[in-house]
C-alpha positions in Angstrom: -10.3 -13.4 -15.2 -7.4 -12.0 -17.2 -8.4 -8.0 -16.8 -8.3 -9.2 -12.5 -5.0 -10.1 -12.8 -4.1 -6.9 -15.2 -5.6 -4.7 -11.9 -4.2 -6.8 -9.4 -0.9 -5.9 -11.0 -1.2 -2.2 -11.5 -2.6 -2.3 -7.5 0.3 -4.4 -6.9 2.6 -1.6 -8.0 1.1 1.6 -6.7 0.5 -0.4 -3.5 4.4 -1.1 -3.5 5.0 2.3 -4.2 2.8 3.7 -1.2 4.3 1.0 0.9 8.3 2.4 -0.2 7.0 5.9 0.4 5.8 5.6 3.8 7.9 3.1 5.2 6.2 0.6 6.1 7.1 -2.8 7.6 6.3 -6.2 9.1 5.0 -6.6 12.1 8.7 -7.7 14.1 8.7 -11.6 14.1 5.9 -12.2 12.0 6.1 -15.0 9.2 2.8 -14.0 7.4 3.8 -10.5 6.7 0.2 -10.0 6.5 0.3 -6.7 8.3 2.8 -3.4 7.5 3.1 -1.0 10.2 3.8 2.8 9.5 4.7 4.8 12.5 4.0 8.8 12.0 2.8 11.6 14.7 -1.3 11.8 14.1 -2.6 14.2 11.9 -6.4 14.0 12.3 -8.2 17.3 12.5 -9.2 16.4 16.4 -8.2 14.2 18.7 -9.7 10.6 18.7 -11.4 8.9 21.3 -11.4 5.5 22.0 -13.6 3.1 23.5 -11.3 2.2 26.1 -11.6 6.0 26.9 -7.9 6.5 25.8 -7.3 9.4 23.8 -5.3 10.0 21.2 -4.0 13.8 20.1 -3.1 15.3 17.3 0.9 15.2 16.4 1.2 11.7 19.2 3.1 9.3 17.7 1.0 6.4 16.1 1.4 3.1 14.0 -0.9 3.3 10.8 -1.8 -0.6 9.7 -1.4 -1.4 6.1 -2.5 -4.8 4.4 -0.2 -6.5 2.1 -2.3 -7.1 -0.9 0.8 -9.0 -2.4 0.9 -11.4 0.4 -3.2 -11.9 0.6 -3.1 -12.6 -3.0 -0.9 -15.6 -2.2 -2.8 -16.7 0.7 -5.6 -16.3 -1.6 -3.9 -18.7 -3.9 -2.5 -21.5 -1.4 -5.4 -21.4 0.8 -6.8 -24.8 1.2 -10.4 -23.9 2.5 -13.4 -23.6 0.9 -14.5 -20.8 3.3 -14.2 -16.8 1.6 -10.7 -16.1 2.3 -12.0 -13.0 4.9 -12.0 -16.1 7.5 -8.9 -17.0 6.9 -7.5 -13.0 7.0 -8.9 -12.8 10.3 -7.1 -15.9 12.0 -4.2 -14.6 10.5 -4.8 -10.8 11.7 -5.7 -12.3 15.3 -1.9 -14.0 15.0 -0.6 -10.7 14.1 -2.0 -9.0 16.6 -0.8 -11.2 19.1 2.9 -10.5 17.9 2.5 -6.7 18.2 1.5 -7.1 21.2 4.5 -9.0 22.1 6.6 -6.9 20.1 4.9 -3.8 22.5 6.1 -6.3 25.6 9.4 -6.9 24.7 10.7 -3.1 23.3 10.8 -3.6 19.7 7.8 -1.3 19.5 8.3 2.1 20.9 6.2 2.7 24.1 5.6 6.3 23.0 3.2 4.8 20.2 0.0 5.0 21.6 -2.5 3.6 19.5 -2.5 2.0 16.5 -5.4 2.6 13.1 -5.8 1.3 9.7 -8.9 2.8 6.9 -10.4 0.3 6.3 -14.4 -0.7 4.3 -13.3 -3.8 5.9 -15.0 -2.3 9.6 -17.0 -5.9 10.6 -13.8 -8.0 10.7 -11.9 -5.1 12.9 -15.2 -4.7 15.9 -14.6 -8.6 15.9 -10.7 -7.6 16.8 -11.9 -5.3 19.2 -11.3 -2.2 17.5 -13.3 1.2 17.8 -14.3 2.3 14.5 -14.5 6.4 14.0 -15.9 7.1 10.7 -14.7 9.6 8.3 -15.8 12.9 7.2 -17.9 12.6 4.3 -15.7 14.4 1.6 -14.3 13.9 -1.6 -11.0 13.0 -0.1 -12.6 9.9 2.0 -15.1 8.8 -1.1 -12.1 8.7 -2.7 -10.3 6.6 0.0 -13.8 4.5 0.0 -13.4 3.9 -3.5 -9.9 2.9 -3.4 -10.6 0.7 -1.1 -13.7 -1.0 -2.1 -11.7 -1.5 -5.6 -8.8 -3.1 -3.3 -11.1 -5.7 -2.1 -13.2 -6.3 -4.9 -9.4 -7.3 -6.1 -8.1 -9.1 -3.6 -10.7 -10.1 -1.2 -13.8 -12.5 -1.4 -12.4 -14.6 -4.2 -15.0 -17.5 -3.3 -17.8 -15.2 -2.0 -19.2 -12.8 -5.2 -22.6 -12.3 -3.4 -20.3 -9.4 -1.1 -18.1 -7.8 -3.3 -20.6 -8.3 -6.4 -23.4 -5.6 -6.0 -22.9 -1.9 -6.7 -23.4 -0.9 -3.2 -20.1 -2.7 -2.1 -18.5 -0.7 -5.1 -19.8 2.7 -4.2 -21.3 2.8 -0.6 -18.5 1.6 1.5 -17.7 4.2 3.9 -14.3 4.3 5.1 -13.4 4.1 8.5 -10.5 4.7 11.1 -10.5 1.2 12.7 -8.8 2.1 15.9 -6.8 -0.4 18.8 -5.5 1.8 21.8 -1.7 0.1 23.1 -3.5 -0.9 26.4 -6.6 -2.8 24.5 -4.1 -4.7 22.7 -2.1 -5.1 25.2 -5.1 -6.3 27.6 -6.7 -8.5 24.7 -3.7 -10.3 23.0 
């Protein structure tokens, strides 16, 4: 258990770092500080779209979702449940969302941002949010991006459940996906 919290550490500080170099934040008003927001102009080779037929261009201005591994690892931690802590992620996400979208409502979100993505292995708890999930290429960058993320949640994820984030295929067949929420869905759905 002691080499888990050695990674968890070093993940702790490249994922600060990434955090500090892209600028991301809290979602404005939330307490759980669960999800970061990074807002950028969209770089994707083409233009993405979603299933709410919204379409989002290359060089639009988007918010890119970023977990806060620090924060899950203290929900993690304090969680009184004996349920995987994914359950209790995705009440917490659900609350989030609900804040953008009132953050969206109220101003404190620019109206220009369009859509809003996270990568994420993670692609059954964001259909159940109502995202649209565009898979990656399959290059090196993206197995990459798969492996760093499958290592994030073996991690920090599924602390009670081993069965999920215990076999090899979780380790090296997670395919990373753009889990995308169009303004108007969330808008429409929280």
């Amino acid at each position: 258990m002691k080499i888990k919290t050695f990674f968890q550490s070093c993940g702790a500080i490249i994922d600060n770092f990434y955090i500090k170099k892209v600028g991301a934040t809290p979602i404005p008003g939330s307490e759980n500080k669960l999800l970061l927001l990074c807002v950028h102009p969209y770089q994707g080779a083409e233009s993405v779209k979603l299933s709410d037929d919204i379409e989002i261009m290359r060089d639009e201005a988007v918010a890119e979702f970023h977990f806060n591994n620090g924060r899950i690892l203290e929900i993690a931690r304090t969680a009184a449940t004996n349920r995987p802590i994914e359950w209790l992620l995705l009440k917490i996400l659900k609350e989030e969302l609900a804040l953008l979208a009132k953050a969206c409502r109220e101003g404190a979100i620019s109206e220009e941002i369009r859509g809003f993505y996270g990568v994420n292995v993670l692609s059954g708890g964001a259909k159940r949010l109502g995202f649209t999930l565009v898979p990656l290429a399959d290059n090196w960058q993206n197995r990459l991006i798969g492996f760093w993320e499958s290592s994030l949640r073996r991690l920090y994820y599924s602390n009670q459940n081993h069965v999920k984030t215990g076999s090899k295929k979780s380790w090296y067949h997670n395919k990373p996906c753009e889990a995308w929420l169009s303004r108007a869905s969330l808008l429409m759905n929280y």
